[in-house]
Structure formats: structure tokens, C-alpha cells
PDBQT receptor file of N, H, CA, C and O in Angstrom, charges set to zero:
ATOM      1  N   UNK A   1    -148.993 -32.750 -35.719  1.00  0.00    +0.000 N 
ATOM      2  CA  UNK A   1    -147.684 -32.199 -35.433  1.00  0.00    +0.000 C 
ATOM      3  C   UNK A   1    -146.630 -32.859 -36.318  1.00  0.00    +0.000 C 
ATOM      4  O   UNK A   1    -145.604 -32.306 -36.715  1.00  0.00    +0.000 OA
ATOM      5  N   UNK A   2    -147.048 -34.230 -36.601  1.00  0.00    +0.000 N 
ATOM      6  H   UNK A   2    -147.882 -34.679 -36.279  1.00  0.00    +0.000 HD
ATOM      7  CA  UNK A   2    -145.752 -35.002 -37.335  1.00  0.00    +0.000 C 
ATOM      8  C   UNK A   2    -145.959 -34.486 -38.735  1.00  0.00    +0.000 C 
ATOM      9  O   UNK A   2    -145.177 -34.951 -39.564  1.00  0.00    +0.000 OA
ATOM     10  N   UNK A   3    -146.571 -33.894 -39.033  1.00  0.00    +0.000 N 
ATOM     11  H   UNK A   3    -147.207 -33.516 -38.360  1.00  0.00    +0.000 HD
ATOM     12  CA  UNK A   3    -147.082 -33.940 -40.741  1.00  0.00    +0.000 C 
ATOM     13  C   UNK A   3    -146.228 -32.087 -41.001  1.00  0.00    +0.000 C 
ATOM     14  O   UNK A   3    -145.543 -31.830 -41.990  1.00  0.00    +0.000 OA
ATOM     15  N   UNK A   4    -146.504 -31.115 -39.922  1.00  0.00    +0.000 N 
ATOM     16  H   UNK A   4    -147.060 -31.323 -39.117  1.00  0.00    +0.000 HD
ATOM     17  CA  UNK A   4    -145.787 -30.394 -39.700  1.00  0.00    +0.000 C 
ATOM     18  C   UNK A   4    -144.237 -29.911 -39.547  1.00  0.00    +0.000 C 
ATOM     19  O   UNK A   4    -143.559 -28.925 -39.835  1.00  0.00    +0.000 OA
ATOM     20  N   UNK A   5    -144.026 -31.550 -38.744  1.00  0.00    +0.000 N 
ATOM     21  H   UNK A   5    -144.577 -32.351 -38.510  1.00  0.00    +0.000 HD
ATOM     22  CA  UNK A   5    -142.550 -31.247 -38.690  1.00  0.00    +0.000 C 
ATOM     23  C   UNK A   5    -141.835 -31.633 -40.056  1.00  0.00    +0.000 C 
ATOM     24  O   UNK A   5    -140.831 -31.092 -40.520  1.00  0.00    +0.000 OA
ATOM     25  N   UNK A   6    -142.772 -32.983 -40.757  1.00  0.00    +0.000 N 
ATOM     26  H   UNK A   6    -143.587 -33.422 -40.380  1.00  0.00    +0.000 HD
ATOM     27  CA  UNK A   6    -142.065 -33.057 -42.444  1.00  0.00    +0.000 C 
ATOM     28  C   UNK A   6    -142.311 -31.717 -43.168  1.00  0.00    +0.000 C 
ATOM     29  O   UNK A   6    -141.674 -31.282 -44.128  1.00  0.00    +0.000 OA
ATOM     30  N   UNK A   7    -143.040 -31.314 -42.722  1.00  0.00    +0.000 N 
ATOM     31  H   UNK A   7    -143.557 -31.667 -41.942  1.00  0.00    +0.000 HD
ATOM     32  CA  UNK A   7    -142.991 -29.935 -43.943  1.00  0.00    +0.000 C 
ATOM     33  C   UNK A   7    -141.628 -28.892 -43.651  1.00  0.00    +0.000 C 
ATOM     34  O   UNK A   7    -140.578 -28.785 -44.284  1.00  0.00    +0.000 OA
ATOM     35  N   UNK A   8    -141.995 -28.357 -42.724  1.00  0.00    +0.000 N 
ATOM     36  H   UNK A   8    -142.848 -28.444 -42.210  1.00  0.00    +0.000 HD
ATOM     37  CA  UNK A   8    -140.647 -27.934 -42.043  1.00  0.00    +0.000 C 
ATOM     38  C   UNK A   8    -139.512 -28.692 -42.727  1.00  0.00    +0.000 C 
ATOM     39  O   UNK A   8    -139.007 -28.166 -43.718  1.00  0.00    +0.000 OA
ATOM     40  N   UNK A   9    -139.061 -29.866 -42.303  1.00  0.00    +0.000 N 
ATOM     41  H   UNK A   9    -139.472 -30.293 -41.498  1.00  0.00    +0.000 HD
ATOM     42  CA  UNK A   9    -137.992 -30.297 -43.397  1.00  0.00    +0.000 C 
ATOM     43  C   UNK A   9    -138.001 -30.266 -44.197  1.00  0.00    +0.000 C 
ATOM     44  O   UNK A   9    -136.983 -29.868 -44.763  1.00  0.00    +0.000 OA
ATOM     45  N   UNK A  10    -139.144 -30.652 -44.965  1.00  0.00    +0.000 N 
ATOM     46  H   UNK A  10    -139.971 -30.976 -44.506  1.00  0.00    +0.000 HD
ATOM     47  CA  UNK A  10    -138.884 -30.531 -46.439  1.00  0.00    +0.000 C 
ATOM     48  C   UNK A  10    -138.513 -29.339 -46.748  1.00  0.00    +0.000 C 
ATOM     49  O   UNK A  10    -137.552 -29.225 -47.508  1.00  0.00    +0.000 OA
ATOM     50  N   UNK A  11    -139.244 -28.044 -46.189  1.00  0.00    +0.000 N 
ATOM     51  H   UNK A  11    -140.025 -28.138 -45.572  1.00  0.00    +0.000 HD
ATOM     52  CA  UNK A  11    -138.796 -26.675 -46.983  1.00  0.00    +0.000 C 
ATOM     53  C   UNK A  11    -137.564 -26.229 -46.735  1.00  0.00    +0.000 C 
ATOM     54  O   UNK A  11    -137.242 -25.127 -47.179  1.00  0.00    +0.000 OA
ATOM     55  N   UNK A  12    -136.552 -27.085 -45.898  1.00  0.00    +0.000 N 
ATOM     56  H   UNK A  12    -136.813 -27.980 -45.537  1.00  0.00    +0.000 HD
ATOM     57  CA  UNK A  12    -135.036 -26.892 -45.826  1.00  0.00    +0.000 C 
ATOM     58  C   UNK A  12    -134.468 -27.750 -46.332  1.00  0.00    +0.000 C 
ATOM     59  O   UNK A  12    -133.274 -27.911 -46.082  1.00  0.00    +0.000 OA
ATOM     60  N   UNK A  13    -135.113 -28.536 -47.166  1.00  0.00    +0.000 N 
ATOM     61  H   UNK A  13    -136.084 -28.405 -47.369  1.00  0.00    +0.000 HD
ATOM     62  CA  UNK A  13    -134.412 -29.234 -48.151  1.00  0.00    +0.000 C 
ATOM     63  C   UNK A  13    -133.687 -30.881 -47.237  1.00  0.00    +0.000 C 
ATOM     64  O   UNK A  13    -132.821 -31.588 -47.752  1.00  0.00    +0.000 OA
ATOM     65  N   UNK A  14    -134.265 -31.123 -45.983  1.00  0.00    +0.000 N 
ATOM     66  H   UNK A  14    -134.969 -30.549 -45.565  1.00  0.00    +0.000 HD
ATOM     67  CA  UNK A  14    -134.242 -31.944 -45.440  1.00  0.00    +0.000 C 
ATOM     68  C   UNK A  14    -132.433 -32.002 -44.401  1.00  0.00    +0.000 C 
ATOM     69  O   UNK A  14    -131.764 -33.010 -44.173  1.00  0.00    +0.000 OA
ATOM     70  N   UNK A  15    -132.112 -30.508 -43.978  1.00  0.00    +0.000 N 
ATOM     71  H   UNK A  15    -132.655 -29.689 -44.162  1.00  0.00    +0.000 HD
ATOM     72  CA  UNK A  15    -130.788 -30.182 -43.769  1.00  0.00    +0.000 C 
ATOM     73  C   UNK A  15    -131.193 -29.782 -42.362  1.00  0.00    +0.000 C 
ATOM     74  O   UNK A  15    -130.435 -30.138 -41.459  1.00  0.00    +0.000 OA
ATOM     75  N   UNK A  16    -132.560 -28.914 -41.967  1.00  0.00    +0.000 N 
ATOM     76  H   UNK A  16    -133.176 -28.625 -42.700  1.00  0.00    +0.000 HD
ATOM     77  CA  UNK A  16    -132.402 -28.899 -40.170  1.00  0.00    +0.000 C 
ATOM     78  C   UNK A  16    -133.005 -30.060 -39.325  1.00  0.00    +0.000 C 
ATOM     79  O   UNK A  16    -133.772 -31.011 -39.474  1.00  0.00    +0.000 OA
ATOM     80  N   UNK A  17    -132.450 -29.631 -38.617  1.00  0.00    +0.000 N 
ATOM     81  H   UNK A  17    -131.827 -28.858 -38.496  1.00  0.00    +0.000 HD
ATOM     82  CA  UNK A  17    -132.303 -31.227 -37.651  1.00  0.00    +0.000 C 
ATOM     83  C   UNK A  17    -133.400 -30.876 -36.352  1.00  0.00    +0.000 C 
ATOM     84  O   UNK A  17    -134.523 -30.501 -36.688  1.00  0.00    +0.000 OA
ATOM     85  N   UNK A  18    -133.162 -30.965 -35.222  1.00  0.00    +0.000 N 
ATOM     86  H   UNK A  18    -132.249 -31.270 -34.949  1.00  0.00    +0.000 HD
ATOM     87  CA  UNK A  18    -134.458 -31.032 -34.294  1.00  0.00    +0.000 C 
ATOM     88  C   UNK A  18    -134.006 -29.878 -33.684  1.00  0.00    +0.000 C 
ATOM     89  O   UNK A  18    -134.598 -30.096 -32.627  1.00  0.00    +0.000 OA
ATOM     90  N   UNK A  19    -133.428 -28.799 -33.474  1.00  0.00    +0.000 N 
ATOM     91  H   UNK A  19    -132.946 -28.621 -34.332  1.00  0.00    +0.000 HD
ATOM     92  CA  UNK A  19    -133.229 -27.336 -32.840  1.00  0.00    +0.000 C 
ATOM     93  C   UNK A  19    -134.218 -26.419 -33.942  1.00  0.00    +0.000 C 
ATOM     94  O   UNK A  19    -135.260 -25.887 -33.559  1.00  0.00    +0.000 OA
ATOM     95  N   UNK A  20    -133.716 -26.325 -35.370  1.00  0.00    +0.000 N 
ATOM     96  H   UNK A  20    -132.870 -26.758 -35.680  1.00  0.00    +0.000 HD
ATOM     97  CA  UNK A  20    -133.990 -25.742 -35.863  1.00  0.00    +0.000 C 
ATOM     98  C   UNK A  20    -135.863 -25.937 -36.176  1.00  0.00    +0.000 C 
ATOM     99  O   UNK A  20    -136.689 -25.108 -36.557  1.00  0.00    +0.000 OA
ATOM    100  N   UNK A  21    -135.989 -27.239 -35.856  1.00  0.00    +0.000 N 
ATOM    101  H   UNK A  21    -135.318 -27.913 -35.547  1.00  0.00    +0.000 HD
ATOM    102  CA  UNK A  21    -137.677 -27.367 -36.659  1.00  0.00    +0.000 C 
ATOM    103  C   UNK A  21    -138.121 -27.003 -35.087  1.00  0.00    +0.000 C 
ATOM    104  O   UNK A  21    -138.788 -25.969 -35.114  1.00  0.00    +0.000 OA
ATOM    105  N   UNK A  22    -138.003 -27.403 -34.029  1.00  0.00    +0.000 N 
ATOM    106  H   UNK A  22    -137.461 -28.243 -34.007  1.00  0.00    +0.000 HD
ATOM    107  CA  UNK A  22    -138.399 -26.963 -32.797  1.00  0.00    +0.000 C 
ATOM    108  C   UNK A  22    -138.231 -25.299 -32.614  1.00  0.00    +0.000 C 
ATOM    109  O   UNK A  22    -139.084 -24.719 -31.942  1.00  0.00    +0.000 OA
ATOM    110  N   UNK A  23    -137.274 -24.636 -33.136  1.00  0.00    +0.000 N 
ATOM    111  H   UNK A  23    -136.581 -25.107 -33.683  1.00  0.00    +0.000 HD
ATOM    112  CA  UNK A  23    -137.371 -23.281 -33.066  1.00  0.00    +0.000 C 
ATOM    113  C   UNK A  23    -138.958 -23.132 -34.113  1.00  0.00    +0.000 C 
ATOM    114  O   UNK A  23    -140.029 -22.730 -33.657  1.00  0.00    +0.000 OA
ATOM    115  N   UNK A  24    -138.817 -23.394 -34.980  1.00  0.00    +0.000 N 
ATOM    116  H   UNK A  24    -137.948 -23.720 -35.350  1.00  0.00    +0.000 HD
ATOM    117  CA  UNK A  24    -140.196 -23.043 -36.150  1.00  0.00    +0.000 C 
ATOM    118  C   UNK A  24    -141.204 -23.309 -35.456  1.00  0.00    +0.000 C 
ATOM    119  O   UNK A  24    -142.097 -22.492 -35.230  1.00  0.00    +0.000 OA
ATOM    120  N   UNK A  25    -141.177 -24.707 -34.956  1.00  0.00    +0.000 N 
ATOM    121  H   UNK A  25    -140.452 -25.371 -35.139  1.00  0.00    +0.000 HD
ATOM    122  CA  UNK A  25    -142.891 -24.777 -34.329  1.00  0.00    +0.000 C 
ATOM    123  C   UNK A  25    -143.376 -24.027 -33.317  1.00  0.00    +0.000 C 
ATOM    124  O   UNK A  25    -144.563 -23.912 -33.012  1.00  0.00    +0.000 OA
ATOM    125  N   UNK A  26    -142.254 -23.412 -32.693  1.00  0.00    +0.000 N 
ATOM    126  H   UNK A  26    -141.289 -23.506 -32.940  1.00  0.00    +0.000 HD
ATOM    127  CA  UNK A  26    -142.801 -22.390 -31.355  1.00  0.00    +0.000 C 
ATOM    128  C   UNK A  26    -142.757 -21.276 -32.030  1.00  0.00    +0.000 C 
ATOM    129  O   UNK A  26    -143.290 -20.346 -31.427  1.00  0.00    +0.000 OA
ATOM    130  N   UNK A  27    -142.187 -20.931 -33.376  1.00  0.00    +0.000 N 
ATOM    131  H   UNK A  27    -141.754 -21.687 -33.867  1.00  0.00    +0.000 HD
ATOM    132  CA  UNK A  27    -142.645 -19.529 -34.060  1.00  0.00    +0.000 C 
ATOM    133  C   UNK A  27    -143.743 -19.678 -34.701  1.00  0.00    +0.000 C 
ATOM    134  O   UNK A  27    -144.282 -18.650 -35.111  1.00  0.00    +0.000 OA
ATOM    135  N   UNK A  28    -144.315 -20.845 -34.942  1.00  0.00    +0.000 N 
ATOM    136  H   UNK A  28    -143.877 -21.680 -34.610  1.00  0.00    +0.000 HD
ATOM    137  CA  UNK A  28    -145.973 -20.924 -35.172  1.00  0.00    +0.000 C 
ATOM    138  C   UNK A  28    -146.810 -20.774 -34.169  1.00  0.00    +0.000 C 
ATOM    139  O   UNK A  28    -148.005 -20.584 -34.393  1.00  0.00    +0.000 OA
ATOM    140  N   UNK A  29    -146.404 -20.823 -33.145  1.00  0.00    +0.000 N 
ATOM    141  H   UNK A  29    -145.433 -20.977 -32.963  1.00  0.00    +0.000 HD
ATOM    142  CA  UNK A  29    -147.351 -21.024 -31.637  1.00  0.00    +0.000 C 
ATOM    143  C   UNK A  29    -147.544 -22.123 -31.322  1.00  0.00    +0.000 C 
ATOM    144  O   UNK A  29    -148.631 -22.422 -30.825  1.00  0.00    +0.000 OA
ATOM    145  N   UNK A  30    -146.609 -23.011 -31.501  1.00  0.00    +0.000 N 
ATOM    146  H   UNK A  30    -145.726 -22.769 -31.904  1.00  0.00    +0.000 HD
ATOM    147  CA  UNK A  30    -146.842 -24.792 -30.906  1.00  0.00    +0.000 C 
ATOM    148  C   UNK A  30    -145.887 -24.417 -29.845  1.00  0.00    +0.000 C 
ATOM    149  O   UNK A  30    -144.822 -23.806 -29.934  1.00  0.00    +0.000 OA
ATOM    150  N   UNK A  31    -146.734 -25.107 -28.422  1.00  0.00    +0.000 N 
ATOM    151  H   UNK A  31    -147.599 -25.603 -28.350  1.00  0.00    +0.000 HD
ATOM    152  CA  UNK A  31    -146.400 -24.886 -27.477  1.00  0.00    +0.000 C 
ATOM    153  C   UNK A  31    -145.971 -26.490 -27.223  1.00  0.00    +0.000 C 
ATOM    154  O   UNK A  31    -146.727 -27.352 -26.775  1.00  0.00    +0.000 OA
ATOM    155  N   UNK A  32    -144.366 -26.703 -27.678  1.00  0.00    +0.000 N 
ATOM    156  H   UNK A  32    -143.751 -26.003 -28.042  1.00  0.00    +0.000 HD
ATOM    157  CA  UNK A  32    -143.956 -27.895 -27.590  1.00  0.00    +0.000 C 
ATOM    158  C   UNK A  32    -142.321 -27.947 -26.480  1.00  0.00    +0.000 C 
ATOM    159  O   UNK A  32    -141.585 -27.070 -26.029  1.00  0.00    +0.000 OA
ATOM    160  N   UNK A  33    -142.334 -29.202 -26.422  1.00  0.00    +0.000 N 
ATOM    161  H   UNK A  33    -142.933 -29.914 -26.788  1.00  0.00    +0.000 HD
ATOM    162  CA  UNK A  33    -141.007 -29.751 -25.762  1.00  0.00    +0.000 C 
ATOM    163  C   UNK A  33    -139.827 -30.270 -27.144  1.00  0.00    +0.000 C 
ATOM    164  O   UNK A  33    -140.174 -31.194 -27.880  1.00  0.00    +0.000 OA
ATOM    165  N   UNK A  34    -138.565 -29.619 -27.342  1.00  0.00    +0.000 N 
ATOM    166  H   UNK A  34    -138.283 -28.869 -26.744  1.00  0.00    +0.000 HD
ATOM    167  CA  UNK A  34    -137.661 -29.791 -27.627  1.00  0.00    +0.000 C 
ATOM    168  C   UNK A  34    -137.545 -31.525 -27.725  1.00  0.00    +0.000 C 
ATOM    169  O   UNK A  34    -137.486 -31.902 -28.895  1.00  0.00    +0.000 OA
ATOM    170  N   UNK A  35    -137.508 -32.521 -26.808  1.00  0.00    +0.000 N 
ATOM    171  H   UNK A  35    -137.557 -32.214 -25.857  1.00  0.00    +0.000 HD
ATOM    172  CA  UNK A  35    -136.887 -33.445 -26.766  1.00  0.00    +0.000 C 
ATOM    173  C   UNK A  35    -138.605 -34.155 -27.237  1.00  0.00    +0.000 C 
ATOM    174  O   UNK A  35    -138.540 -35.301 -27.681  1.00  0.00    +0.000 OA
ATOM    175  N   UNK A  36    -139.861 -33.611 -27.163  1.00  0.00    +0.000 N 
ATOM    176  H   UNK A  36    -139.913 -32.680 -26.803  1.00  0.00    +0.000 HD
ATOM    177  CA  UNK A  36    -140.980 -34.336 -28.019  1.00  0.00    +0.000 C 
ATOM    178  C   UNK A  36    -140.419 -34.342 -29.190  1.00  0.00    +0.000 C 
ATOM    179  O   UNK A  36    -140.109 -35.407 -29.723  1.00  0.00    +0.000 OA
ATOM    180  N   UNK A  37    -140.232 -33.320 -29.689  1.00  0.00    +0.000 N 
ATOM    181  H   UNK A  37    -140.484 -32.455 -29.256  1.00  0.00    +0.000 HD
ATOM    182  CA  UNK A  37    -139.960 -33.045 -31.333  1.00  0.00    +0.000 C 
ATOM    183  C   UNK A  37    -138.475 -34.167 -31.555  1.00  0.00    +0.000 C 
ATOM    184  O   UNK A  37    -138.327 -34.689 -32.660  1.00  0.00    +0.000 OA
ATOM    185  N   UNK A  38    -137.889 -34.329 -30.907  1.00  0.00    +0.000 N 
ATOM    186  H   UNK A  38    -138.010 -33.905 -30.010  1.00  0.00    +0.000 HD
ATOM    187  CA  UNK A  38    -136.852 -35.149 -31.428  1.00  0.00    +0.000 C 
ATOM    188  C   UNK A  38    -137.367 -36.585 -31.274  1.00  0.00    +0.000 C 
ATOM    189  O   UNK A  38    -137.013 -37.405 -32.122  1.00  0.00    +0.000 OA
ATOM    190  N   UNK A  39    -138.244 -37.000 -30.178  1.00  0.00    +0.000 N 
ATOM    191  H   UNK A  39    -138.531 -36.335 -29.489  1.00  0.00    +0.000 HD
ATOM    192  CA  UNK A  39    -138.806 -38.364 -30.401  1.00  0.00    +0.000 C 
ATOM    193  C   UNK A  39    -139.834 -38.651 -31.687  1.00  0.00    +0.000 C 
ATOM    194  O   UNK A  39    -140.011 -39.757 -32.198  1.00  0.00    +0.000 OA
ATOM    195  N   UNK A  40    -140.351 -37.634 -32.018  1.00  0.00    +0.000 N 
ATOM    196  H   UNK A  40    -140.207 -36.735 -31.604  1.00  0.00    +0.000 HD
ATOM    197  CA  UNK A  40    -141.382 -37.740 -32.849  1.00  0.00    +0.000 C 
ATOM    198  C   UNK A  40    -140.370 -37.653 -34.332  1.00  0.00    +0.000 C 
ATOM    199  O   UNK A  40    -140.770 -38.516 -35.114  1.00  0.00    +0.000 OA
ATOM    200  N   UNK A  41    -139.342 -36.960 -34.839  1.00  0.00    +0.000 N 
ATOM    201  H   UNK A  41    -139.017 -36.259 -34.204  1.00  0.00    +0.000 HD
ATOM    202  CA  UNK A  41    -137.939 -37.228 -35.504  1.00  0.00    +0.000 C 
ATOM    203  C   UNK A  41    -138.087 -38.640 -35.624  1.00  0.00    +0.000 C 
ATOM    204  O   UNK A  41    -138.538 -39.342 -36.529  1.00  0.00    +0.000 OA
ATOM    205  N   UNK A  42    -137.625 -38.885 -34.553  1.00  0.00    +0.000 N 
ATOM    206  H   UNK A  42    -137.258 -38.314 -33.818  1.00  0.00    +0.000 HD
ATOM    207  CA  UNK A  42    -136.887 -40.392 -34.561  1.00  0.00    +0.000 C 
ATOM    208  C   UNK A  42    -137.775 -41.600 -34.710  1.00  0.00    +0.000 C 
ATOM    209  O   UNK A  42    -137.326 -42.664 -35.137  1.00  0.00    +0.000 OA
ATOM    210  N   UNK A  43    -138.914 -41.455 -34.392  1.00  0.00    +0.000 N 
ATOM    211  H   UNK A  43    -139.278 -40.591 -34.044  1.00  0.00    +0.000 HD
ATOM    212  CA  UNK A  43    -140.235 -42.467 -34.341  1.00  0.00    +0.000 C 
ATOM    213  C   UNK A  43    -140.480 -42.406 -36.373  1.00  0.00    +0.000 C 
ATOM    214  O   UNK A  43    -140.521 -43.543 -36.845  1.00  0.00    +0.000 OA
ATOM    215  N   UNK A  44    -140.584 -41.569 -37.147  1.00  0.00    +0.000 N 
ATOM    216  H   UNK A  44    -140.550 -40.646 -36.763  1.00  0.00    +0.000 HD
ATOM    217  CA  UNK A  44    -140.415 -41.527 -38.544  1.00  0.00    +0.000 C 
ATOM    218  C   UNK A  44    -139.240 -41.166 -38.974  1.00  0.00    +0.000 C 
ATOM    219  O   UNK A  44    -139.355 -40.345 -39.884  1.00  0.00    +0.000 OA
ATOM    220  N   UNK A  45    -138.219 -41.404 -38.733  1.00  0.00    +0.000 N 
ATOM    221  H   UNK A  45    -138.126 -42.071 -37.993  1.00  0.00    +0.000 HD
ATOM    222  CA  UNK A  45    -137.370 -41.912 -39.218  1.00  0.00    +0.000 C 
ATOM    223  C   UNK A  45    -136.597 -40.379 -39.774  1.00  0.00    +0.000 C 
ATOM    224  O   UNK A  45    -135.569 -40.522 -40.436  1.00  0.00    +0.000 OA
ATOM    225  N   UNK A  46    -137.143 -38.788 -39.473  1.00  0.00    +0.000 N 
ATOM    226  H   UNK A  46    -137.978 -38.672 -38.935  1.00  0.00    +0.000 HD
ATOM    227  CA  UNK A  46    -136.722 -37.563 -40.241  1.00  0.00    +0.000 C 
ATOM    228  C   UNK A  46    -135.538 -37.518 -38.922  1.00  0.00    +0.000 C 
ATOM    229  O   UNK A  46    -135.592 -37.538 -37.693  1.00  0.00    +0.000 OA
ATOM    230  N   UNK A  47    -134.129 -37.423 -40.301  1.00  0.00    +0.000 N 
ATOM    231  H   UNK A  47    -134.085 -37.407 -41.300  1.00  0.00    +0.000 HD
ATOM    232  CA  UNK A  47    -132.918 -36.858 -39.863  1.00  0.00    +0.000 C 
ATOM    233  C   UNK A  47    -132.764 -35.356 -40.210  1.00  0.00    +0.000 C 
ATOM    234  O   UNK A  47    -133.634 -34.829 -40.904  1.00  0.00    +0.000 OA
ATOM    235  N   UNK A  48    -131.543 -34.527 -39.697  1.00  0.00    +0.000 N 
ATOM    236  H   UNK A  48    -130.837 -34.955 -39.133  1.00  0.00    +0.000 HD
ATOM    237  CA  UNK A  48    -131.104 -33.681 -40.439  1.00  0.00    +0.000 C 
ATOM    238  C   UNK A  48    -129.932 -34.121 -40.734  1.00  0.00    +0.000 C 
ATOM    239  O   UNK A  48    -129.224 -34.832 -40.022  1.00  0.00    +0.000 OA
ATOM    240  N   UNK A  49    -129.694 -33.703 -41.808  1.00  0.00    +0.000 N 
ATOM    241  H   UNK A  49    -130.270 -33.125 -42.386  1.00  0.00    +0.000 HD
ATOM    242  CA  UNK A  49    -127.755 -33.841 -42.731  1.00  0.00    +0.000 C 
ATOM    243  C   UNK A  49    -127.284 -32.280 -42.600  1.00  0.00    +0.000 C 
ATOM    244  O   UNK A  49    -127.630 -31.164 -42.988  1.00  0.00    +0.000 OA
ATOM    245  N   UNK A  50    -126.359 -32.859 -41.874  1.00  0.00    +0.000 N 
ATOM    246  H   UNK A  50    -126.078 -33.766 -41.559  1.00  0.00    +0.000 HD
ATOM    247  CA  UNK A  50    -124.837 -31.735 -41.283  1.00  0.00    +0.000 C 
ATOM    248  C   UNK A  50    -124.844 -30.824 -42.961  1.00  0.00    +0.000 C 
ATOM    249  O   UNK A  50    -124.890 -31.467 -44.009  1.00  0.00    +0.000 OA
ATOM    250  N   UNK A  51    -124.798 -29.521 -42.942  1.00  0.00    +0.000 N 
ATOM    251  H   UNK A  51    -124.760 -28.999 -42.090  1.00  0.00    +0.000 HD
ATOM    252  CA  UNK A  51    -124.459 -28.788 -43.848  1.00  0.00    +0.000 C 
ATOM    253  C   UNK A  51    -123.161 -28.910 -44.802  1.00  0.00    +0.000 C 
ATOM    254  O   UNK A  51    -122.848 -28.816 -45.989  1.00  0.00    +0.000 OA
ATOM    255  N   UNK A  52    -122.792 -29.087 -43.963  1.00  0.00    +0.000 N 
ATOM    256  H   UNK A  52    -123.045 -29.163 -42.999  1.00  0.00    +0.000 HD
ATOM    257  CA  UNK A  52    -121.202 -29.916 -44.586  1.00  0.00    +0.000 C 
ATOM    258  C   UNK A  52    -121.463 -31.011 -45.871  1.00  0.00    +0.000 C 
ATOM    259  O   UNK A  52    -121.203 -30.876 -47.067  1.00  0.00    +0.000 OA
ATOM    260  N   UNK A  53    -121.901 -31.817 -45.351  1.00  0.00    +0.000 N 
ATOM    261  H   UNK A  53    -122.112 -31.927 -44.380  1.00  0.00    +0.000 HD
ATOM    262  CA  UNK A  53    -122.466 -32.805 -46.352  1.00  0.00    +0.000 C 
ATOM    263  C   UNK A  53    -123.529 -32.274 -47.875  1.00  0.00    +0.000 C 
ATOM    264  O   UNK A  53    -123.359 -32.787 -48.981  1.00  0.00    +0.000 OA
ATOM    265  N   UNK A  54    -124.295 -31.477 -47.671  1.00  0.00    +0.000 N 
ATOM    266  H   UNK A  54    -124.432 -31.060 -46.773  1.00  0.00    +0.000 HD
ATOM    267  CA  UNK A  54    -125.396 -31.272 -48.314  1.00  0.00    +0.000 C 
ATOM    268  C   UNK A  54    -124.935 -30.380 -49.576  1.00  0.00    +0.000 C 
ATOM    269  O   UNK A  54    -125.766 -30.006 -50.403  1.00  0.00    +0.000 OA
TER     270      UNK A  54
């Protein structure tokens, strides 16, 4: 799942944050929890950067 969620970022250029990669993994059929995906974020260290910034 973690190797998944870097890809996911990477192919947004490292700009969505944990709504947007949690929307993707349940459009793959990962039957996940919102606030897993943000611990698993935060356990490797993947942010998202505010659009603003980027």
C-alpha cells in the first residue's frame, strides 16, 4: 500500500495530499480508511504542497 501511495504522489508531481491519494486508492478498489492513509503519509515522511506554492 505504501509503495502505492508514493506512486500516486509522484504522478501529481508530489502536490496531493491525503484526500486526494485516498480518493485514488478506493478508485483502484483499496478498501481503505482515510485517516490509515494519512498515518502511513506521515510514518514516510510523504507531504502534499498547497497548490499555491507549487
Amino acid at each position: 500500500m505504501v509503495a502505492e501511495i508514493g506512486e500516486i504522489h509522484a504522478d501529481h508531481h508530489g502536490t496531493c495530499g491525503v484526500r486526494r491519494v485516498h480518493a485514488e486508492l478506493r478508485g483502484f478498489g483499496h478498501t481503505v480508511n482515510r485517516k490509515r492513509v494519512e498515518r502511513l503519509m506521515r510514518r514516510d515522511g510523504i507531504e502534499g504542497r498547497p497548490l499555491w506554492r507549487a
